[in-house]
DSSP file (Angstrom, degrees, kcal/mol; ACC not computed):
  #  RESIDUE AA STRUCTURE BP1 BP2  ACC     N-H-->O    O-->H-N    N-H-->O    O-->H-N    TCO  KAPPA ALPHA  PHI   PSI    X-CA   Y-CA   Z-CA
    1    1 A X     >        0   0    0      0, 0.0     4,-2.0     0, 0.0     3,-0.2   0.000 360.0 360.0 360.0 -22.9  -64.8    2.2 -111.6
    2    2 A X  T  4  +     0   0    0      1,-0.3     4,-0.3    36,-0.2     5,-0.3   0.944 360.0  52.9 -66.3 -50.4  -65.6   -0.5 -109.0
    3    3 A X  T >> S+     0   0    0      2,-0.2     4,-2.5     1,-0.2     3,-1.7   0.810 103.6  53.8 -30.5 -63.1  -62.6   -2.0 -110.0
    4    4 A X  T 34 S+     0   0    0      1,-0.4     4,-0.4     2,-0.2    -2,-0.2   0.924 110.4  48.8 -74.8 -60.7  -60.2    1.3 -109.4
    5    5 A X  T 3< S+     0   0    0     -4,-2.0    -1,-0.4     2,-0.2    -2,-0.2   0.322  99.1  61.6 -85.9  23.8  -61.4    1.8 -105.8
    6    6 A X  T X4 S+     0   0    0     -3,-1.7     3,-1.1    -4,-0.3    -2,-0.2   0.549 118.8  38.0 -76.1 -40.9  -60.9   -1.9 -104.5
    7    7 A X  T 3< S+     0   0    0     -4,-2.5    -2,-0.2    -5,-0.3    -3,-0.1   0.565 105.5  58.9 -67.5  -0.9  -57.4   -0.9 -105.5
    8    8 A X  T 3  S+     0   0    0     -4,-0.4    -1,-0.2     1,-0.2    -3,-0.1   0.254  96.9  66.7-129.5  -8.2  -57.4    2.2 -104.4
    9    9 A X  S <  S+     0   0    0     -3,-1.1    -1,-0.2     1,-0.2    -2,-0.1   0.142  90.0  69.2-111.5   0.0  -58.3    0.7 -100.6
   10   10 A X  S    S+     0   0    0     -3,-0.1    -1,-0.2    -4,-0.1    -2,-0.2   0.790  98.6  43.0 -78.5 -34.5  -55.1   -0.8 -100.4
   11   11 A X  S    S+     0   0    0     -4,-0.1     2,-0.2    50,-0.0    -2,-0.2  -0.044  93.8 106.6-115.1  47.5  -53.2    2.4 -100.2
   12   12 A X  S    S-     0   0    0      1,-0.3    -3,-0.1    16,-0.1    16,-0.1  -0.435  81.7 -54.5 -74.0 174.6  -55.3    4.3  -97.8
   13   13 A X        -     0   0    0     -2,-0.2    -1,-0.3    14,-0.1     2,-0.2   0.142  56.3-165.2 -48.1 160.1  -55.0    5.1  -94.5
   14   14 A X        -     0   0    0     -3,-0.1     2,-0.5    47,-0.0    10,-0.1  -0.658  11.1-173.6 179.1 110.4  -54.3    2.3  -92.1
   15   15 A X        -     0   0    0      9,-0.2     2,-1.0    -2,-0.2    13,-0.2  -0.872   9.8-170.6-133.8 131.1  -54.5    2.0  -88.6
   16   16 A X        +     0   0    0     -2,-0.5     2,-0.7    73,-0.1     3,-0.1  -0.400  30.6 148.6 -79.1  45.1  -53.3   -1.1  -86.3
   17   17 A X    >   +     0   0    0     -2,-1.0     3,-0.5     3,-0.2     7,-0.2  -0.735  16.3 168.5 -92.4 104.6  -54.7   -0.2  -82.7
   18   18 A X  G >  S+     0   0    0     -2,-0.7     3,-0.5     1,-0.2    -1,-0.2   0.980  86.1  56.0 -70.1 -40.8  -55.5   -3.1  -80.9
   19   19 A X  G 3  S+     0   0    0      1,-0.2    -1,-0.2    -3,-0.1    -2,-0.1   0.466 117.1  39.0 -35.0 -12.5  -55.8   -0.8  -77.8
   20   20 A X  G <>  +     0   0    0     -3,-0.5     4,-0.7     1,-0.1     3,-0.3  -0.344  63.4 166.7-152.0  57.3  -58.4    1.3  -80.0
   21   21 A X  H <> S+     0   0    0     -3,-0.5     4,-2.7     1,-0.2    -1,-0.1   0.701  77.8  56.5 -66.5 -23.0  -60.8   -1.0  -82.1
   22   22 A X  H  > S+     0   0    0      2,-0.2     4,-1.7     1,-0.2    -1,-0.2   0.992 105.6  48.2 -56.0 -63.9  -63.2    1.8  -82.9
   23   23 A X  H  > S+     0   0    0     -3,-0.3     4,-1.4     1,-0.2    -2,-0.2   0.613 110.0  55.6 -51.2 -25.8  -60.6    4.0  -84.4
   24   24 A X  H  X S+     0   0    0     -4,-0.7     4,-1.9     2,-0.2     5,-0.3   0.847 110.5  48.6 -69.8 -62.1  -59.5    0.7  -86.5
   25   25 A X  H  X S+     0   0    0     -4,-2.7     4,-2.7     2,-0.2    -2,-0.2   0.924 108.8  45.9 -54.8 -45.8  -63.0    0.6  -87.7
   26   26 A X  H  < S+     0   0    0     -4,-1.7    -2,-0.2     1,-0.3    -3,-0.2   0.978 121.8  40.4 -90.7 -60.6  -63.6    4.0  -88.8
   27   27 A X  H  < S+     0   0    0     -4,-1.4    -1,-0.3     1,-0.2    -2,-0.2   0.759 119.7  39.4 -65.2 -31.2  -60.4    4.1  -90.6
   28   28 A X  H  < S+     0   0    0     -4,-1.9    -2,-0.2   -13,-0.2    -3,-0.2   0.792  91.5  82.9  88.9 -74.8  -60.2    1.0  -92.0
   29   29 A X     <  -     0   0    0     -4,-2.7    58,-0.2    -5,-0.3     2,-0.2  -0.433  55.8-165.8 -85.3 149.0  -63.7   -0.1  -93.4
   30   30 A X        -     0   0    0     56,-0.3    56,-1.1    54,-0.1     2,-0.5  -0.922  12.8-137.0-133.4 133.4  -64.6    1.0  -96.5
   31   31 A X  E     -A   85   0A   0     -2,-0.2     2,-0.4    54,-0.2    54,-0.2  -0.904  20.3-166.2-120.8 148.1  -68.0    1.2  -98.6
   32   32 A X  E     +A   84   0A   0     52,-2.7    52,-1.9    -2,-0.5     2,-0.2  -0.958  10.0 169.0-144.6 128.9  -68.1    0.3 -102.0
   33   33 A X        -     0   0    0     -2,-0.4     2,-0.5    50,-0.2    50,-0.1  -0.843  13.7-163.1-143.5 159.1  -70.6    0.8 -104.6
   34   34 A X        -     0   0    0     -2,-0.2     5,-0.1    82,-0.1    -2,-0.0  -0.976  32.3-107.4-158.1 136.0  -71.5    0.7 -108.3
   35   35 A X        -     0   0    0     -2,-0.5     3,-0.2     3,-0.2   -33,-0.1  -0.202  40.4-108.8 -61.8 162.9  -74.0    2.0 -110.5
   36   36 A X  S >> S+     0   0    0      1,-0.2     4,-1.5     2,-0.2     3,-1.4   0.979 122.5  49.0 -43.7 -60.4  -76.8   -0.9 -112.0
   37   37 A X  H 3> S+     0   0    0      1,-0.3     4,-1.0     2,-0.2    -1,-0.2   0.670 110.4  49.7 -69.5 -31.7  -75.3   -0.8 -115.5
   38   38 A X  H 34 S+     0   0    0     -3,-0.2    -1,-0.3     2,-0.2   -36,-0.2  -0.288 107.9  56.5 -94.5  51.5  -71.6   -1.2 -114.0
   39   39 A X  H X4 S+     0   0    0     -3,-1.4     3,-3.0    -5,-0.1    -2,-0.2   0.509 108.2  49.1 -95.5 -98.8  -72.9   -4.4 -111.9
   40   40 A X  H 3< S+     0   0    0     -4,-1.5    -2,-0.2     1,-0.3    -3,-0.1   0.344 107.9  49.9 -40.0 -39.4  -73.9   -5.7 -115.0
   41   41 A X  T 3< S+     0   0    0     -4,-1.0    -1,-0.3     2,-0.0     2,-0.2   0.818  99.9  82.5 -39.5 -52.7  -70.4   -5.1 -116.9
   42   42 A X    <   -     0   0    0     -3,-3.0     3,-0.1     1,-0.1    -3,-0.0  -0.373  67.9-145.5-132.5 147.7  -68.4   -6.7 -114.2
   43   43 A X     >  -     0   0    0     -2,-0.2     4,-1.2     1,-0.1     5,-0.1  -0.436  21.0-131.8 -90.7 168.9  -67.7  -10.7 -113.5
   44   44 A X  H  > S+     0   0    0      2,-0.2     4,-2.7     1,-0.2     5,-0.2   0.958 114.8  65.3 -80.5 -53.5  -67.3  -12.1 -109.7
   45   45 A X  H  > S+     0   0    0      1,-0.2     4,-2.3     2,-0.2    -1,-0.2   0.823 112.8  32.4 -59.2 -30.6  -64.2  -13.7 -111.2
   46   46 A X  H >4 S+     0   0    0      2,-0.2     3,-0.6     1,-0.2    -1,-0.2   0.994 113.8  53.3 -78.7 -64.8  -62.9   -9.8 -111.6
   47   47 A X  H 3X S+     0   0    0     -4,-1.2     4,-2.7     2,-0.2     3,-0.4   0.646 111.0  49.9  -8.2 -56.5  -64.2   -8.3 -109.1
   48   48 A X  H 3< S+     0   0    0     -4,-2.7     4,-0.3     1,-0.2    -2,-0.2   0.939 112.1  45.4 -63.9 -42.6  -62.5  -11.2 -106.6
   49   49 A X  T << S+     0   0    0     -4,-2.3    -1,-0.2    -3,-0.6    -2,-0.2   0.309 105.9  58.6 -92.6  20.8  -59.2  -11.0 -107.8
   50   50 A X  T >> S+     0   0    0     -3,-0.4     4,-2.2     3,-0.1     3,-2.1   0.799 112.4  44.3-105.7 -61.3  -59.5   -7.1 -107.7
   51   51 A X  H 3X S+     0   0    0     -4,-2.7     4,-1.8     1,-0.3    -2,-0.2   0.668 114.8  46.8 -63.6  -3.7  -60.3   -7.9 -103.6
   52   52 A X  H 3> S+     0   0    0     -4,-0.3     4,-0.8     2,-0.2    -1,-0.3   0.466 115.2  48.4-110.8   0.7  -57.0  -10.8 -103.2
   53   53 A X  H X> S+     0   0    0     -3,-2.1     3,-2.5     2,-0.2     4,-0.6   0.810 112.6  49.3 -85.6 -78.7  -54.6   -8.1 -105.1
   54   54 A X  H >X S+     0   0    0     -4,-2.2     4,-2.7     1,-0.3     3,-2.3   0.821 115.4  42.9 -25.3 -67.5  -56.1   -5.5 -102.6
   55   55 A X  H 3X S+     0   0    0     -4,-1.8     4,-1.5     1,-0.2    -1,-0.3   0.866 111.3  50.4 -77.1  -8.7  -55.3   -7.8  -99.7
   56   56 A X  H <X S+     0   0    0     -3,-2.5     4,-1.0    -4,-0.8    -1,-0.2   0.530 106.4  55.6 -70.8   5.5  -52.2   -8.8 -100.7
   57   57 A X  H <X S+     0   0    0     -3,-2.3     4,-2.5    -4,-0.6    -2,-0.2   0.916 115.0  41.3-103.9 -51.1  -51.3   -5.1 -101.2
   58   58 A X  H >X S+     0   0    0     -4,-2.7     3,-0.9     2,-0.2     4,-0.9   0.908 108.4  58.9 -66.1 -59.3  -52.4   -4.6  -97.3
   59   59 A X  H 3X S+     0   0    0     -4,-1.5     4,-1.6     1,-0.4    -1,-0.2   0.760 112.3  45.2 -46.0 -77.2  -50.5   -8.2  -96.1
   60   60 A X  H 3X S+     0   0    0     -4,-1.0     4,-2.4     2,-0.2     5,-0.4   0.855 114.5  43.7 -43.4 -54.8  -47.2   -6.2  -97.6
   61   61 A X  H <X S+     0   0    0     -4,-2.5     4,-3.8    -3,-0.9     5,-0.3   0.950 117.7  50.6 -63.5 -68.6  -47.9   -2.5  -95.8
   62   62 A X  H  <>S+     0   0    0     -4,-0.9     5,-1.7     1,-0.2    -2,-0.2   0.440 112.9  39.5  27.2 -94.2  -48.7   -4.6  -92.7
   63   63 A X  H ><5S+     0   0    0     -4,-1.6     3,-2.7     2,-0.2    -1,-0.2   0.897 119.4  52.7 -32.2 -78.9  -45.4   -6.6  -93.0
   64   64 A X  H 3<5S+     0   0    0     -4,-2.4    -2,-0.2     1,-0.4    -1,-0.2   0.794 108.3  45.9 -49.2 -39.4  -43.6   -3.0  -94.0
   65   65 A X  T 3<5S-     0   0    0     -4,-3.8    -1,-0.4    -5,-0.4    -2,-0.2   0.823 113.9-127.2 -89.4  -6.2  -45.0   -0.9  -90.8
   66   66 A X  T < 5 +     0   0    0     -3,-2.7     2,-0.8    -5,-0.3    -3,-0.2   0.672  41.2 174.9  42.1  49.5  -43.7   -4.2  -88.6
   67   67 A X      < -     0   0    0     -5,-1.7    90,-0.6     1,-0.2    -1,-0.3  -0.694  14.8-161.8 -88.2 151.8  -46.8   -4.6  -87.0
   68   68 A X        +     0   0    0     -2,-0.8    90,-0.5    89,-0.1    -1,-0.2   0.904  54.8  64.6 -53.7 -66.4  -46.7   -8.0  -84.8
   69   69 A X  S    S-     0   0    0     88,-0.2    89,-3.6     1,-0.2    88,-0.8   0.498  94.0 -68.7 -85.0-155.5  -50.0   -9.4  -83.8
   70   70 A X        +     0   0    0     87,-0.2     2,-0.4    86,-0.2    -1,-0.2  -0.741  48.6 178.7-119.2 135.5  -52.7  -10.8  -86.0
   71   71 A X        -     0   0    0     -2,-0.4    85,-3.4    87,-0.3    84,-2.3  -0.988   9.5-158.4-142.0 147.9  -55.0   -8.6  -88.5
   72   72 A X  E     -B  154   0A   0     17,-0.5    17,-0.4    -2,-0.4     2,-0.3  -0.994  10.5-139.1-149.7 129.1  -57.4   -9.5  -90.6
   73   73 A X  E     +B  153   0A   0     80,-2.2    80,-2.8    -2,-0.4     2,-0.3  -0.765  23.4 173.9-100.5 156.8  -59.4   -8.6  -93.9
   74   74 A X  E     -BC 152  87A   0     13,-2.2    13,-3.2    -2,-0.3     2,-0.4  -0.979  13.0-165.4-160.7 129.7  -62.5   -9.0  -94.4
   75   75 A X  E     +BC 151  86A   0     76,-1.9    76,-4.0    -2,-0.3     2,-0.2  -0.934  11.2 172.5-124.2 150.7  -65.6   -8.1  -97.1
   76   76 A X  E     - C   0  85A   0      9,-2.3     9,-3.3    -2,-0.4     2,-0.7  -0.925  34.4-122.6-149.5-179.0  -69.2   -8.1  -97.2
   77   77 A X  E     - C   0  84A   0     72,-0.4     2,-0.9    -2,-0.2    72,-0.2  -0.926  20.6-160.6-143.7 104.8  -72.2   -7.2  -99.1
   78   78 A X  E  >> - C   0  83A   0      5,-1.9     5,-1.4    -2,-0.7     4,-1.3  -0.797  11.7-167.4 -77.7 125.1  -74.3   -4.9  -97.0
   79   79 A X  T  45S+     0   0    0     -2,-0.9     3,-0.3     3,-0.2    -1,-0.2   0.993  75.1  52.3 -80.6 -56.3  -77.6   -5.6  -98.9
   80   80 A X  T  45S+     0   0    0      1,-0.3    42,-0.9    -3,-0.1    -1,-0.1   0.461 111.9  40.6 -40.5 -35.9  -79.5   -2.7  -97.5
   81   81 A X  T  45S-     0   0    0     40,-0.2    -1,-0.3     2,-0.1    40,-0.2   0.677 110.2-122.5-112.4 -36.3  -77.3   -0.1  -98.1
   82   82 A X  T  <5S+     0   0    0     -4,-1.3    -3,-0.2    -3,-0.3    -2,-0.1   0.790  70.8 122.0  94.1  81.8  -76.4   -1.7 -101.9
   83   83 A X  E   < - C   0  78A   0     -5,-1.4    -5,-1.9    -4,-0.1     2,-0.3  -0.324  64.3-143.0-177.9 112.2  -72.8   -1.8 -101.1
   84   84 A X  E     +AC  32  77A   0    -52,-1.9   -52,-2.7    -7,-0.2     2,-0.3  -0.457  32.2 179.0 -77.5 126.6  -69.9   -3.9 -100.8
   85   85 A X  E     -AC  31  76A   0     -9,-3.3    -9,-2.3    -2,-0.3     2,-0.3  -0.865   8.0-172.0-127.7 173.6  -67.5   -2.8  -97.7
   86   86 A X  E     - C   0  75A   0    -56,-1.1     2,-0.4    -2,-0.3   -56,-0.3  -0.985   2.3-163.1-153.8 176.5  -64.6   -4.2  -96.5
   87   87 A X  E     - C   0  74A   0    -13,-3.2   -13,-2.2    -2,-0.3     2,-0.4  -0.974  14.1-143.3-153.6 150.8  -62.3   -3.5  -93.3
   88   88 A X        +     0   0    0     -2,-0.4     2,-0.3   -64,-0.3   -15,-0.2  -0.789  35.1 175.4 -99.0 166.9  -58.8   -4.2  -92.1
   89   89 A X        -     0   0    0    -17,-0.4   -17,-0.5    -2,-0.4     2,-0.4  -0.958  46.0-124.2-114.0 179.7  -58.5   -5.0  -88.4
   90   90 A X  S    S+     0   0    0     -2,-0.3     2,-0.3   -19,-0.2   -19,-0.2  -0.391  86.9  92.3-102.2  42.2  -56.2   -6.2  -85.1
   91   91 A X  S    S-     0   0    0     -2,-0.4    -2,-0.1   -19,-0.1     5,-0.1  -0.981  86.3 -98.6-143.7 170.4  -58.6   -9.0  -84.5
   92   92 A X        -     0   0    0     -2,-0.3     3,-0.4     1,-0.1   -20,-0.2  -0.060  38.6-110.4 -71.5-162.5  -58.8  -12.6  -85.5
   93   93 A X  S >  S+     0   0    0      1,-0.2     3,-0.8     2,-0.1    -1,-0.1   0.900 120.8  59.0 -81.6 -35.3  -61.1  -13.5  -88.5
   94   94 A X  T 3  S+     0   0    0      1,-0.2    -1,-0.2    66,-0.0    -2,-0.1   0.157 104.6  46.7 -62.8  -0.7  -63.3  -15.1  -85.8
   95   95 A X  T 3  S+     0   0    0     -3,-0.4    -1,-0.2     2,-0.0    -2,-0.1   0.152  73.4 161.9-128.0  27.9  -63.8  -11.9  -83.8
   96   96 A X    <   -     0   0    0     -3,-0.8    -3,-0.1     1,-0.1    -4,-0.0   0.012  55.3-106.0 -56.2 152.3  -64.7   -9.6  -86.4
   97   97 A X        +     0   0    0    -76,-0.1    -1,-0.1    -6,-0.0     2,-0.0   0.239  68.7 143.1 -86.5  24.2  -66.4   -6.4  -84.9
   98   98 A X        -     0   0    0      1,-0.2     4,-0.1    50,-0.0     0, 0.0  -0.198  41.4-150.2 -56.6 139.0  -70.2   -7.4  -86.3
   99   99 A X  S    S+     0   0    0      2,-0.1    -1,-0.2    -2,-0.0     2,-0.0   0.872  83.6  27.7 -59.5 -35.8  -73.3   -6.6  -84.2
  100  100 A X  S    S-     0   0    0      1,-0.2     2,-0.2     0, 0.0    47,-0.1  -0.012 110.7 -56.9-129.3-129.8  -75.2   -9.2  -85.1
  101  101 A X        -     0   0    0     45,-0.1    47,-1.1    -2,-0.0     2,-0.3  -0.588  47.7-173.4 -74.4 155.1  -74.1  -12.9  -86.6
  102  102 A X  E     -d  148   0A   0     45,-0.2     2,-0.3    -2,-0.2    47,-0.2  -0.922  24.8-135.1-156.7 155.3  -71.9  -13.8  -89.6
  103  103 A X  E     -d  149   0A   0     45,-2.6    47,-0.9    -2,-0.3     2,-0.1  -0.705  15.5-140.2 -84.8 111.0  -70.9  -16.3  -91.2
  104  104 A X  E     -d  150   0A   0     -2,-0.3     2,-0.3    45,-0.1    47,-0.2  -0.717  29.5-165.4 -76.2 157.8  -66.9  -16.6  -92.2
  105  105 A X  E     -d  151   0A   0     45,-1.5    47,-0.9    -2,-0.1     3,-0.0  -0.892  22.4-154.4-138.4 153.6  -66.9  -18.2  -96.3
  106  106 A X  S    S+     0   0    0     -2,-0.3     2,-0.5    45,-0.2    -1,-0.1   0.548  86.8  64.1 -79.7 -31.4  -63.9  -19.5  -97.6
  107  107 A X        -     0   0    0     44,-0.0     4,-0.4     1,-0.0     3,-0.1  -0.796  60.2-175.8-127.2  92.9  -65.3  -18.6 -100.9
  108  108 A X        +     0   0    0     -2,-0.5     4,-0.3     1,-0.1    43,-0.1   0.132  67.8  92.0-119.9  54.4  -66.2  -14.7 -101.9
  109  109 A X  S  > S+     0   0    0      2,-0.1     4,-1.4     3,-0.1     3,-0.3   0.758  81.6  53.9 -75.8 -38.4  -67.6  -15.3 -104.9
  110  110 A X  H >> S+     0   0    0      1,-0.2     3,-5.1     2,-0.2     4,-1.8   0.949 106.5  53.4 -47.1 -79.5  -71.0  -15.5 -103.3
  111  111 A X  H 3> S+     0   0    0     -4,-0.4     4,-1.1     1,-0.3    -1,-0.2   0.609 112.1  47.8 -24.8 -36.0  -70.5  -11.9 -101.6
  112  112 A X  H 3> S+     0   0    0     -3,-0.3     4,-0.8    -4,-0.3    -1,-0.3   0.429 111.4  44.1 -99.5  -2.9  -69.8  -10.6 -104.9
  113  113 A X  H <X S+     0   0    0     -3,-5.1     4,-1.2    -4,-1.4    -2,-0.2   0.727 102.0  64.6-102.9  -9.1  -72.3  -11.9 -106.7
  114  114 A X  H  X S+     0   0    0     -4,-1.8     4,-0.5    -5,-0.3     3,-0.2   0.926 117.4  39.6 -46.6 -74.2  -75.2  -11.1 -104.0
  115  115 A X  H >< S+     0   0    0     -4,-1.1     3,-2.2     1,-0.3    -1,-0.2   0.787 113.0  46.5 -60.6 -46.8  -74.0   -7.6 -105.0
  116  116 A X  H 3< S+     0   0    0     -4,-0.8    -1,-0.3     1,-0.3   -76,-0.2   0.929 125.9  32.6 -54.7 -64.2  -73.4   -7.6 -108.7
  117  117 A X  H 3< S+     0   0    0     -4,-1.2    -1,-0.3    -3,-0.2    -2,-0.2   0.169 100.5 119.4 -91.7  10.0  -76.8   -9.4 -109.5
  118  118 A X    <<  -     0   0    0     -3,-2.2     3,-0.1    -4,-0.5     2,-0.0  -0.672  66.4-116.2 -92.0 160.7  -78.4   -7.5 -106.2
  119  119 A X        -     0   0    0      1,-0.2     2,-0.2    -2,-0.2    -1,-0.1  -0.064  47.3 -67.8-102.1 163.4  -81.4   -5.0 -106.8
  120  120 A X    >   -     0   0    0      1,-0.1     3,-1.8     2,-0.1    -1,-0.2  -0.392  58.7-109.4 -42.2 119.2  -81.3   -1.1 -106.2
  121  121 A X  T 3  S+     0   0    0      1,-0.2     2,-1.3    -2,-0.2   -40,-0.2   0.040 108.8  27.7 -48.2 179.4  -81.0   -0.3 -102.2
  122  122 A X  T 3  S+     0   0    0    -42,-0.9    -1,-0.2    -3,-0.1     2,-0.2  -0.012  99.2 110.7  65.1 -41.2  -84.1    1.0 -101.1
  123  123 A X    <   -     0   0    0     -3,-1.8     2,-0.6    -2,-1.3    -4,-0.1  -0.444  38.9-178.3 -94.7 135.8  -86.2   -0.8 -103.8
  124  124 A X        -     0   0    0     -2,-0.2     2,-0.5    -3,-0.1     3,-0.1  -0.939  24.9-126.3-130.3 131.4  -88.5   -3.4 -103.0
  125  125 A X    >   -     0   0    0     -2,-0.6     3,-2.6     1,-0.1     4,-0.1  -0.873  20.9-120.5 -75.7  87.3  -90.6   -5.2 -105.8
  126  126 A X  G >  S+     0   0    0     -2,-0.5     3,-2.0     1,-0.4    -1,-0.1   0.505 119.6  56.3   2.7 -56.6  -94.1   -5.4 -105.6
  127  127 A X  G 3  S+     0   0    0      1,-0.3    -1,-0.4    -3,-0.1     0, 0.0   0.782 106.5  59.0 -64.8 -19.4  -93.6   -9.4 -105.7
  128  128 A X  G <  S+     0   0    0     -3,-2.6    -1,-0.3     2,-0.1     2,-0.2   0.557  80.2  93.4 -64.1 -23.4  -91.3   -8.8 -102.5
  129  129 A X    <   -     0   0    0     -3,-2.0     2,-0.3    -4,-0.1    -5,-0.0  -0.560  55.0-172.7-100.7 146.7  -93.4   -7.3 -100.3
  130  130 A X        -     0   0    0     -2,-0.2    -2,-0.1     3,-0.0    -3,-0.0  -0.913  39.0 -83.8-119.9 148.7  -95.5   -9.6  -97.6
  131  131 A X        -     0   0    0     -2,-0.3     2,-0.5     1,-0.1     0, 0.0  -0.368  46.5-112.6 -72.7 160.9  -98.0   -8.9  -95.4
  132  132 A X        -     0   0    0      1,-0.1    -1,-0.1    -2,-0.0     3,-0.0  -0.665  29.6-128.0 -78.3 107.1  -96.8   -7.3  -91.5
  133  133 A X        -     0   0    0     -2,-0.5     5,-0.1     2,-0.1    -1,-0.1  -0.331  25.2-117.3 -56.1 138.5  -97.5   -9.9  -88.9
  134  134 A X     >  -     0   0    0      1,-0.1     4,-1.5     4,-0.0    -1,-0.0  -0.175  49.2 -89.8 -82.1-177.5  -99.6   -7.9  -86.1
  135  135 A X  H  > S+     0   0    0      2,-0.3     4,-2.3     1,-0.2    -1,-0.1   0.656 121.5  53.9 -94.6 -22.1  -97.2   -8.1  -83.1
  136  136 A X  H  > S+     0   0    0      1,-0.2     4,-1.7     2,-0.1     5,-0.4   0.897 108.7  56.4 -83.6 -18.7  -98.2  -11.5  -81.1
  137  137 A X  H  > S+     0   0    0      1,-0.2     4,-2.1     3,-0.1    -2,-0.3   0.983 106.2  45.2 -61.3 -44.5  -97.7  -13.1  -84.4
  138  138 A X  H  X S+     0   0    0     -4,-1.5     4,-3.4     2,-0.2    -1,-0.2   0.761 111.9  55.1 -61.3 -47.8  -93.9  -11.6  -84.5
  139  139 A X  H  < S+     0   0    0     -4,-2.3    -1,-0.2     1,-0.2    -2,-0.1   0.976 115.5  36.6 -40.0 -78.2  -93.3  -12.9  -80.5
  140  140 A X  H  < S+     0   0    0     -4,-1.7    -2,-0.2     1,-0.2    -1,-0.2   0.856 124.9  47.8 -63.0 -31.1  -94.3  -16.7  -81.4
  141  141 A X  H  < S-     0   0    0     -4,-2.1    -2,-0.2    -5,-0.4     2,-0.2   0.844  90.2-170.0 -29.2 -90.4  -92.3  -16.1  -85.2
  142  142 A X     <  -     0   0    0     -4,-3.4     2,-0.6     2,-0.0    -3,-0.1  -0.257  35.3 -54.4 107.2 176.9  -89.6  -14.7  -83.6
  143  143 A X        -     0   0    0     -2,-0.2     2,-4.0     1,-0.1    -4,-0.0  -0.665  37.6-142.9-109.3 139.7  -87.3  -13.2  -86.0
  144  144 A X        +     0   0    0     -2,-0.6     2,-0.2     2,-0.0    -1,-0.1  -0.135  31.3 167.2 -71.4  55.0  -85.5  -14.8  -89.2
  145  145 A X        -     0   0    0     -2,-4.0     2,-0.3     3,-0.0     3,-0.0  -0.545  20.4-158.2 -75.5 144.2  -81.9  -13.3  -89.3
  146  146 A X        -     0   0    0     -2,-0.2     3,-0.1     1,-0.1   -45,-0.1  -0.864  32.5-100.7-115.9 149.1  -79.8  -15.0  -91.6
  147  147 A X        -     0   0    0     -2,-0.3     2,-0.3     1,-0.2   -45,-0.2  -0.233  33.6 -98.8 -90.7 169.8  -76.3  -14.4  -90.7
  148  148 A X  E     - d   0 102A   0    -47,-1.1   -45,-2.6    -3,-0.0     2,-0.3  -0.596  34.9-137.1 -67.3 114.9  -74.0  -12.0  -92.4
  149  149 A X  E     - d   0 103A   0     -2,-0.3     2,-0.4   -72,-0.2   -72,-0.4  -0.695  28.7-178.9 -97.8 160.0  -71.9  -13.8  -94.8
  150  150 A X  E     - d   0 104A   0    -47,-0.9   -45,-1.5    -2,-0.3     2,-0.6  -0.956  22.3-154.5-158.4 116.4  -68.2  -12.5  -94.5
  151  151 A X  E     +Bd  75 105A   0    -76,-4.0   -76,-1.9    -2,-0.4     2,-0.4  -0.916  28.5 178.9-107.1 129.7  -65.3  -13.6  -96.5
  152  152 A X  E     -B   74   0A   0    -47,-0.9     2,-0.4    -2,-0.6   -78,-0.2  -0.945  12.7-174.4-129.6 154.8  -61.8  -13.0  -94.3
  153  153 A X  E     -B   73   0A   0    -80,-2.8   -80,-2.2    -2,-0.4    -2,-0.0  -0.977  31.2-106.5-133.2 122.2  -58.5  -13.5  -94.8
  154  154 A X  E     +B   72   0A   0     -2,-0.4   -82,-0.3   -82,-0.2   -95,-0.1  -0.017  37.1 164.9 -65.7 168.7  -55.4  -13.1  -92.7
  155  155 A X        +     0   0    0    -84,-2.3   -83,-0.2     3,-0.2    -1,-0.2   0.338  48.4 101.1-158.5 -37.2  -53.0  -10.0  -93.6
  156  156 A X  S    S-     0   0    0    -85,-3.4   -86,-0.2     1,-0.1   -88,-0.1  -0.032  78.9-119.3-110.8-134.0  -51.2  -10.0  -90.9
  157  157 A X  S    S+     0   0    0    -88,-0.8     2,-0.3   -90,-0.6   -88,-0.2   0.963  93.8  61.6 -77.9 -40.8  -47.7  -11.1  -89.1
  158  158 A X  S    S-     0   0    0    -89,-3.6   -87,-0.3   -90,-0.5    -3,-0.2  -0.437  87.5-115.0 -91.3 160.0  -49.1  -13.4  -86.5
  159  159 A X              0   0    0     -2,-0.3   -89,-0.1     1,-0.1    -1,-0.1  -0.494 360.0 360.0 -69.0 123.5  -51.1  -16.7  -87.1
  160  160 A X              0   0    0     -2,-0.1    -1,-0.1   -89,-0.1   -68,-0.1   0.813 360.0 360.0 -82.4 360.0  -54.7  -16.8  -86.0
């Protein structure tokens, strides 16, 4: 099924506002998710070329509505939420609309296997859990984020 709606995200709605990046998001990104047992069925090799059909399908509407400027696709593996999303946008790959860091990869076989081989959202494992640092420990920590890995690709007319 995973399969059907990475294709199925090519001929949605799709809107090119540079003027209106919000509206771009909300139409545009897409979450996508799969039961344990179809994770386990499905290869990164499948699963990838499912996402480079999908953005060549967008590259072509793009091209077809004649917008100009530069647009860009882009997936990632929300771990938290147990989901693979992706988004079109009016921005370069390098200005993508994340809150907090990411990473561009060349490569989205990692992204799609974090998810395939990733655990139930929600779910913690006994063996996962650590103890809570009381709060001056947290200060002197400070906090570990590891960036958002993000595979993008250009889709549209102009060059970044």
């Amino acid at each position: 099924m995973l399969l059907t709606w990475i294709a199925e995200v090519a001929d949605e709605p799709l809107v090119l506002e540079p003027a209106d990046r919000r509206v771009e998001w909300v139409t545009n990104t897409w979450s996508l998710s799969a039961e344990a047992e179809d994770r386990r069925s499905l290869s990164v090799s499948a699963v990838l070329t499912a996402f480079e059909r999908t953005a060549s399908a967008i590259r072509v509407r793009i091209r077809e509505l004649g917008f100009p400027g530069v647009a860009t696709f882009s997936v990632w593996h929300d771990e938290q939420a147990g989901q693979l999303r992706c988004s079109t946008g009016s921005v370069p790959a390098d200005a993508l609309p994340f809150g907090d860091a990411y990473v561009l990869s060349d490569d989205l076989g990692p992204v799609i296997e974090g998810f395939l081989v990733g655990g139930e959202p929600g779910v913690t494992a006994w063996s996962g859990l650590e103890g809570v640092p009381n709060a001056s420990e947290q200060a002197v920590a400070g906090p570990d984020l590891v960036p958002l890995r993000v595979w993008a690709t250009s889709v549209g007319a102009a060059a970044h």
